[in-house]
C-alpha positions, -999 to 999 in steps of 0.1 A, spaced: -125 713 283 -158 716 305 -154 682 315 -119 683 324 -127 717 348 -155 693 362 -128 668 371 -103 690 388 -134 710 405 -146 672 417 -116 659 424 -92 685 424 -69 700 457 -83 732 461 -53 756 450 -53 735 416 -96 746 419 -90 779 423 -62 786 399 -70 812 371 -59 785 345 -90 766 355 -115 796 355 -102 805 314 -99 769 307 -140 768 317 -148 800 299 -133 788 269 -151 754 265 -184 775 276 -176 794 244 -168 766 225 -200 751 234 -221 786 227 -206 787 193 -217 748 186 -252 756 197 -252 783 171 -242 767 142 -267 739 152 -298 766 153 -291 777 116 -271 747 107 -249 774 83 -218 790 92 -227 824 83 -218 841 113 -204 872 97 -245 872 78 -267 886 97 -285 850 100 -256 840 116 -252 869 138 -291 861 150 -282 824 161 -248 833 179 -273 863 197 -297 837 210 -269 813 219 -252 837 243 -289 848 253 -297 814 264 -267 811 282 -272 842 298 -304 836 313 -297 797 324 -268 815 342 -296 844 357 -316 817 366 -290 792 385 -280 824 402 -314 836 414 -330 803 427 -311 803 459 -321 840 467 -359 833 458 -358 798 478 -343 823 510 -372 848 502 -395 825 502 -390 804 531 -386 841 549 -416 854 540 -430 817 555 -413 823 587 -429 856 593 -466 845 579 -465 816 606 -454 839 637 -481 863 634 
């Protein structure tokens, strides 16, 4: 699913890249993938457990901040070449 988003977001015309279709069709492999990641962590299927609940937390948590960190580096990258800018015109 991920992949086939990748090749309409590559290769795609851009109404067919910006259809809705193509934004749930993402999230749902991205979910897909979370709830692999899990299983692989406690290598059980006891999601329901509270074992299971644990792995599926840290799944979503380390999607969370790979997300928060993508996000951030091109705000700290800006902040920091500021901050440059203004150090060299004093």
């Amino acid at each position: 699913m991920v992949s086939g988003v990748g090749a309409v977001a590559l290769g795609g015309k851009e109404h067919h890249r910006r259809h809705p279709g193509i934004a749930a069709t993402y999230g749902a492999g991205l979910a897909l993938i979370v709830d692999e990641f899990a299983l692989l962590l406690d290598l059980k299927d006891v999601y329901w457990a509270k074992q299971g609940r644990i792995s599926v937390d840290l799944g979503v948590g380390l999607v969370a901040l790979g997300g928060t960190a993508l996000s951030v580096r091109p705000i700290v990258r800006r902040l920091i070449r500021d901050r440059m800018r203004s150090g060299s015109a004093r």
